[in-house]
N, C-alpha and C positions, 0 to 999 in steps of 0.2 A: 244145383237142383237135380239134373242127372246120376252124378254119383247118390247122391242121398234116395233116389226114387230105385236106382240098382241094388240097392244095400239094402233096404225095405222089403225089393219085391224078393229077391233069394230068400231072407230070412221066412216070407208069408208064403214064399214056393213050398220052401223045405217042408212046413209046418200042414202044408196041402190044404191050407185058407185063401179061400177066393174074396180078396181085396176087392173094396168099392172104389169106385175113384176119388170120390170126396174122402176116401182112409186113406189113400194115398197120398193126397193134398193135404192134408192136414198134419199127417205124418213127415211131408219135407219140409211144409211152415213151422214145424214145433222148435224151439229154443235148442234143443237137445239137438236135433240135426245139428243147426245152422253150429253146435260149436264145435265139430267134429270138423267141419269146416272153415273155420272163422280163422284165419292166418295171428299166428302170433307173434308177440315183439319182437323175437329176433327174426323169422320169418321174414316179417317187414322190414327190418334190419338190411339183412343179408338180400333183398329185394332191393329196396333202396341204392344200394351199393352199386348193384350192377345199373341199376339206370344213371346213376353219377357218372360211372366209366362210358356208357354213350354217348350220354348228353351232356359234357365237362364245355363242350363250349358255349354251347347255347346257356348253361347256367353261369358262364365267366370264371372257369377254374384254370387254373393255371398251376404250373411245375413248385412255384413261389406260394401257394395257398395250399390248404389242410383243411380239414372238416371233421366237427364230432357232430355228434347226434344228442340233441338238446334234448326232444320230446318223441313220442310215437303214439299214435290215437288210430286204431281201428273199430272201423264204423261195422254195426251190426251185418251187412250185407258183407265184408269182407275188404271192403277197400280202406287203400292205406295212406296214412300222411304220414311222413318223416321230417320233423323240424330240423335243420342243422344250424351251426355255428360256423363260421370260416375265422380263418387266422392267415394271418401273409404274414411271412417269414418268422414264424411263430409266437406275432404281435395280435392279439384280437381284431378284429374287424369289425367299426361299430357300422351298421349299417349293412352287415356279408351277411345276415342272416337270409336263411331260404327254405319253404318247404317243398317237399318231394312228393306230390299225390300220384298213387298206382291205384291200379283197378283190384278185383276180388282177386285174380290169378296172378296179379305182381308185373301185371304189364306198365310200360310208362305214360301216364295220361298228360301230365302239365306239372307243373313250378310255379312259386309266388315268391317271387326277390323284394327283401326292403329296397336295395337298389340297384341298378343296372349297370350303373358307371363302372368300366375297365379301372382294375388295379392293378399298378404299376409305379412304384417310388422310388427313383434315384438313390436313394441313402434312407437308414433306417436310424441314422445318427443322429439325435436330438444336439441342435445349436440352442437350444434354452436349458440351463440343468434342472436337474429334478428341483434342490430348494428353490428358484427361483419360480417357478411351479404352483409349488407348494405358497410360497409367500403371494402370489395371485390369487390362488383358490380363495386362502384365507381372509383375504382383501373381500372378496365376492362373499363370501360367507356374513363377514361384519357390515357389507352394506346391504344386504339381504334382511337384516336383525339391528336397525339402526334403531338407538336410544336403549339399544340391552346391551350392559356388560358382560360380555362372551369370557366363560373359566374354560379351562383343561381345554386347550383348542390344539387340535393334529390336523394334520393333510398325511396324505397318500398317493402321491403319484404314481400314474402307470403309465408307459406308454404302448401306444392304441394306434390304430389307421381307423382316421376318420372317413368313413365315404355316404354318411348321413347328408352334410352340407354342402353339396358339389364334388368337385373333385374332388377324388381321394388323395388324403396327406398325414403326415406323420403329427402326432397330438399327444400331447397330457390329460389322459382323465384323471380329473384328483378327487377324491373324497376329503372333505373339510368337514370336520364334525367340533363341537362344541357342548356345554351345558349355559343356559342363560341365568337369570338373576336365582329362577328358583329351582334351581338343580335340574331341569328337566333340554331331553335332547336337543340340539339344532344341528341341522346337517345340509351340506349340499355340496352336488356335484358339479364339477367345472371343468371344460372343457378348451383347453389353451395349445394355438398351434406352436408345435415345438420347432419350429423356423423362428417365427416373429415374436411370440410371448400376447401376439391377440388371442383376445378372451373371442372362440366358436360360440357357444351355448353354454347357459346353466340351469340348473334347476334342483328344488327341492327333492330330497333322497329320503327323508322318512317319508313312506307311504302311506295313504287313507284304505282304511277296509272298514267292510261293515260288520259289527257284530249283535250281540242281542246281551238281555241283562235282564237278570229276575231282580224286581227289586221288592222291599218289603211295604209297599202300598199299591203300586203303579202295575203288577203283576209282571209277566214278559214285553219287553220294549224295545227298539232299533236300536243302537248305538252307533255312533259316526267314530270310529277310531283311530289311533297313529300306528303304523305298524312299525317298530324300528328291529333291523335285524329279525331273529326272527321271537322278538315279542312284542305283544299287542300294549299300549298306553290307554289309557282311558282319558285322551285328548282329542278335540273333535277340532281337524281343521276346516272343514265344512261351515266354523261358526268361531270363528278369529282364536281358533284354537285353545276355544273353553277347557279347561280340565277340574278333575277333581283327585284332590290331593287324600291323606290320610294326617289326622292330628295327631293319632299315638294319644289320644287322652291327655295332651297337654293344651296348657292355657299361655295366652301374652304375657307379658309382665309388659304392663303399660302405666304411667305415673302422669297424669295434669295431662293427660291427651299427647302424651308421647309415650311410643312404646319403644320398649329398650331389650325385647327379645320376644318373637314370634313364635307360637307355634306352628310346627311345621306340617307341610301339603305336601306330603312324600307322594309324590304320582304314584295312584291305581295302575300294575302292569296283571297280562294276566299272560297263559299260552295259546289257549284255543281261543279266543274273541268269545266265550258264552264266559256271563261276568252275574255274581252272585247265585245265591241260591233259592232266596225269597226267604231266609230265616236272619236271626239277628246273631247267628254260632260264625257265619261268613261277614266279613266286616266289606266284603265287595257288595251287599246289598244292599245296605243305603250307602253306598259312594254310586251305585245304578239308577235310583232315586235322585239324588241331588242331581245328576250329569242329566237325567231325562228332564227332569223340571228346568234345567237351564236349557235345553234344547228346545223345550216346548214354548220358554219362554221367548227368546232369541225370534224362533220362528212366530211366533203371535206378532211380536213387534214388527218384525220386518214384513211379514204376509198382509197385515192387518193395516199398519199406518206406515209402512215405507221406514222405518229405522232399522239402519243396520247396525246392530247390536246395543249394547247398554247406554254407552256414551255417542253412539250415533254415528263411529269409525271405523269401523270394522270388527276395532278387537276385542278378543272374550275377555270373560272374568275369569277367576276360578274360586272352587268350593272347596272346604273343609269338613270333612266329617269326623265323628267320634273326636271333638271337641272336648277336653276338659273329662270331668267325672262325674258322671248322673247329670248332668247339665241340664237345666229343662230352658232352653232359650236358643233361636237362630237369629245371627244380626247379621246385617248388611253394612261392612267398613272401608268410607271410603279411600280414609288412607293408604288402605291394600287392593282394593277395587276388589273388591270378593265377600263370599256370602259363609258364613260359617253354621255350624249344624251340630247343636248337642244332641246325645246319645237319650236322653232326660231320664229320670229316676224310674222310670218300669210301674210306678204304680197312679201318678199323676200327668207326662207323659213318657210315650214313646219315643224313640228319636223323631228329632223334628224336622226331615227331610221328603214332607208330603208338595203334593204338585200345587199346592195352594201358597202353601211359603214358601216355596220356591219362588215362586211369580211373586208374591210379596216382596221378597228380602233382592231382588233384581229391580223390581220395580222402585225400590229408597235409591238404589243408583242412576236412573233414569230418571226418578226428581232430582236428583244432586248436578243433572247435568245441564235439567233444565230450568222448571221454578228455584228450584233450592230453597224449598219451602222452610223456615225456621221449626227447627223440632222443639217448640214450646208456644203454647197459647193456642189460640184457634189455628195460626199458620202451622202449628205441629199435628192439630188434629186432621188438617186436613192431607198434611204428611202424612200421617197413616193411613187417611182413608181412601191417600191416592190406590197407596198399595194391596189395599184390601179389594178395590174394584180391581184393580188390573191383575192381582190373584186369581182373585176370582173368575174375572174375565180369560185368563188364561187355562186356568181347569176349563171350562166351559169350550174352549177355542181346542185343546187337546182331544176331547172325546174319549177319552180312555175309561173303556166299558167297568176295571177294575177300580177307578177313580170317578165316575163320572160329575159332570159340573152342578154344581148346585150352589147354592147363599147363604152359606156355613162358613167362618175361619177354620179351618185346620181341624175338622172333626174326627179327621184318619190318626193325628199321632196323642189326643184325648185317651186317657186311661178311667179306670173306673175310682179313682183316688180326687180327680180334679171335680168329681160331680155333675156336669153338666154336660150335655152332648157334644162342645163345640164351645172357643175360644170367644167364637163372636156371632151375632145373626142379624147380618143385614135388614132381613123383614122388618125383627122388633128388635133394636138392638139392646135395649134393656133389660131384655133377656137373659143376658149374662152377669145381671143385679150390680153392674157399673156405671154402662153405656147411658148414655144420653137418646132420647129418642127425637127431642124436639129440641131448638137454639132456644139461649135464655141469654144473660147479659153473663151470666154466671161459669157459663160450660167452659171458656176457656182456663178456667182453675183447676178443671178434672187434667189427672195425667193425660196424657195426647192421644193413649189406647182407648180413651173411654171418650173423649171431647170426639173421639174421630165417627160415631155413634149418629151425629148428624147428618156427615157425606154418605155414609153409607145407607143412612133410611130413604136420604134422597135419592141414592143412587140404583135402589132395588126400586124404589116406588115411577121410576123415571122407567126403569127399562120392562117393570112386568105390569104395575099399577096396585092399585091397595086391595082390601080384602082379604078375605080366604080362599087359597084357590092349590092345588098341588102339581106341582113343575118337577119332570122328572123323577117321580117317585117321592119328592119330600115334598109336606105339607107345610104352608105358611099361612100368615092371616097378620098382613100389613096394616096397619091402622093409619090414620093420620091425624095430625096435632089440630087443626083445625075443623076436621068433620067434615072434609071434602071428600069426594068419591075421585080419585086420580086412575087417569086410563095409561099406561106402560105405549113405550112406543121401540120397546125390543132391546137388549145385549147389546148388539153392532153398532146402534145409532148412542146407546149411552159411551161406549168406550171411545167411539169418534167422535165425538162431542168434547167428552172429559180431558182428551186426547189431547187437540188443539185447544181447550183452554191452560192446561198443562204446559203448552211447550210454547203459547202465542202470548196469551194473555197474564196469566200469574204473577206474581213474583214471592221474593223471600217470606213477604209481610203480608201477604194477601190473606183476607179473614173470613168467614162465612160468607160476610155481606160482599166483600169482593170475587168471592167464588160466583156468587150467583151471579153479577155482573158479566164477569169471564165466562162462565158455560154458557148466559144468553148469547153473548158478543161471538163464541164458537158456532150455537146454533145455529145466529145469524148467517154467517158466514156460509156454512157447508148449506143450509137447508133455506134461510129466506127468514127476513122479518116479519112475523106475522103466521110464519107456518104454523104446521102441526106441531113439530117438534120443539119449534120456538113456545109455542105457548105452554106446552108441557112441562117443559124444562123452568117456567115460570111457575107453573100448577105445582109442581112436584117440589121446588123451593119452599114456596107457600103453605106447603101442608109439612114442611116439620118448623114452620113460625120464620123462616130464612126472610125477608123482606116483603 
């Protein structure tokens, strides 16, 4: 502040301008002083230095240790931190790291040690050899990743002074890396004293970062990612290490419900973590799509009714995009536990990687895990229509301003080719001049897409009520089979409801008339025989003819 108010006032002397004092103060505040000022990297550097040579004891340096300079961060006022690294006997030192904080003038202010403990080792001679090391790490790697078949598997041992875990001692860090069933990384770090061959510590070495992703419905979105080395996956370990693969425009070959060659899910990598462009010329923007929809799904379930993830285990699925050629269809297989996504023909749809099938085509895996609804007859219809609420209910649960929720199937990847606004409408589902709007003895002959026409009239009629009325910017006008006037008792209470009938009461065979059973027996449960929701959940049966 002095130098910068001396340098000021010469310049405003010379000039024979009589300064204010607020010109003055404003003039040593301004950005432009302070960098005339502002000590620089090596500055701090060559500062640093000499307070190491001071203060070598107090920070544990010794004749046997070294130090580089890992980072340097000066702070706008001029003060400095210097990260360093240590090494003993020109072995890394996990745990030696330390930074150096100095003031504006480079004076020594304090230290931050990972740890304190004196270093000092008899020998630097490992009694474990490097392969036997190596065949440990690898041991730790395969039970890290148990019931995967581990290809192209390396280690790399180094030896290290551990002073992380107590005393400091001589140790193997090894990198163990791998590829699992479907080409994609596994890696992990292990940590073995080179004395005894005990396993110190281990842990996972590919890293989570967060990135973002334009996709082409969902607009800009978080993405949870893997960093390995230094490129980003499009695998979320946040969420049992969901990914999404690329099909390359191929299809199965699959014969009698066996398939005898897969198209492949080459993992989405990218460099900078910002993933598509929000055009369909980048083929990372609906692979941004598919990964946000299983993200958003993941978290529905798990935020909403407590399951952690598809099958209720932890671990993720993965996606397929750009499927086949013009493909207008996304399925859910559980053979491969994954959700696949055609690119569809451009004029009937768009690729079919919207947040509504997404939540559909995850949702036929979470019936598979639990009713295991039969996909034919009414128990088929009501297989779809599980996944058309729980889509739905998912778009809704999402709130994505560029997606927002509404009681449409799939109205984002609709073209001007297929005619109608939207695949399906819950309101009136015969809207879509297939759907079923009320049961009859007859609906389970309809394919399962259109039998499923029932759960969902009941299932809009349950959480908003009948009529005409406009939710969210789109208009509806629910009717019902019977001429009842049904009063909605909200989204949250219909999906918890459906929920626990879903995963308590159901089974393979269960038919309209068992559904309604199974949602009272849910209602019962969460909310009371006799409640409001119980009786609605009756009302709302009854008005599309269910019992």
């Amino acid at each position: 502040m002095s130098r910068t108010r001396h340098s000021r006032g010469s310049r405003l002397a010379t000039a024979g301008i009589a300064a204010t004092a607020a010109t003055l103060l404003a003039a040593a505040l301004s950005p432009a002083a302070h960098a005339v000022d502002r000590p620089t990297r090596s500055t701090a550097i060559q500062n640093a230095a000499s307070a190491l040579a001071d203060h070598a004891a107090a920070l544990g340096l010794t004749a046997a240790q070294d130090t580089t300079v890992r980072d340097v961060v000066v702070d706008k006022d001029g003060t400095q931190h210097v990260r360093y690294d240590r090494t003993y006997q020109q072995l890394p030192v996990l745990g030696g790291d330390f930074v150096v904080h100095l003031a504006p003038d480079g004076a020594y202010r304090s230290a931050n040690r990972a740890t304190r403990s004196a270093i000092s080792l008899q020998s630097v001679t490992p009694k474990v050899s490097a392969p036997k090391a190596a065949d440990l790490a690898v041991n730790a790697l395969r039970a890290a990743n148990l019931g995967e078949t581990l290809r192209r598997v390396t280690a790399k041992p180094h030896l290290v002074v551990d002073a992380l875990h107590g005393t400091p001692r001589l140790a193997w860090r090894t990198d163990a890396v791998a590829q699992d069933s479907s080409g994609n990384p596994v890696a992990r770090t292990v940590l073995t004293d080179a004395r005894t061959g005990a396993q110190i510590d281990s842990w996972d070495s590919i890293e989570t970062a967060t990135g973002d992703g334009k996709g082409l419905y969902s607009g800009t979105v978080p993405l949870e990612t893997t960093l390995s080395g230094s490129t980003y996956q499009l695998k979320d370990p946040t969420r049992g290490n969901t990914y999404t693969g690329d099909a390359a425009n191929k299809t199965d070959l699959c014969f009698l419900g066996i398939c005898f060659q897969r198209a492949p899910a080459t993992l989405f990598t990218d460099a900078d973590n910002h993933w598509g462009t929000g055009t369909t010329s980048d083929r990372a923007s609906a692979a941004v799509d598919a990964q946000y929809g299983t993200d958003a799904t993941w978290d529905y379930y798990k935020n909403v009714h407590g399951r952690n993830g598809i099958a209720g285990d932890g671990k993720g699925s993965y996606n397929r995009v750009h499927y086949g050629s013009n493909y207008n269809n996304a399925f859910w297989d559980d053979s491969c536990f994954c959700m696949t996504y055609g690119d569809g023909d451009g004029s009937t749809f768009g690729p079919l990687v919207a947040l509504d099938v997404a939540g559909h085509e995850m949702s036929h895996g979470v019936t598979s895990k639990t009713a295991a609804l039969t996909y034919s007859g009414e128990s088929g219809g009501l297989n779809e229509a599980t996944s058309d609420i729980f889509g739905t209910l998912v778009e809704w649960y999402a709130n994505n301003s560029s997606d927002p929720g509404d009681y449409l199937i799939g109205e984002e990847i609709v073209r001007s080719g297929f005619g109608k606004a939207a695949l399906r409408f819950m309101d009136k589902p015969s809207k879509d001049g297939n759907s079923a709007d009320c049961w009859s003895s007859s609906v389970g002959n309809l394919d399962v897409h259109y039998s499923s026409g029932v759960a969902n009239h009941f299932a809009y009629l349950l959480a908003e009520g009948s009529g005409a009325k406009t939710i969210n910017g789109v208009s509806y006008d629910s009717p019902t089979c019977n001429g009842s006037s049904v009063t909605g008792i909200g989204r949250d209470k219909l999906g918890k409801i459906w929920y626990r009938a879903l995963t308590v009461y159901m089974t393979s065979s269960t038919n309209y008339a068992g559904a309604r059973t199974a949602t009272l027996n849910a209602a019962k449960d969460l909310y009371g025989a006799g409640s409001t929701e119980y009786n609605a959940v009756a009302a709302a049966w009854s008005a599309v003819k269910v019992g």
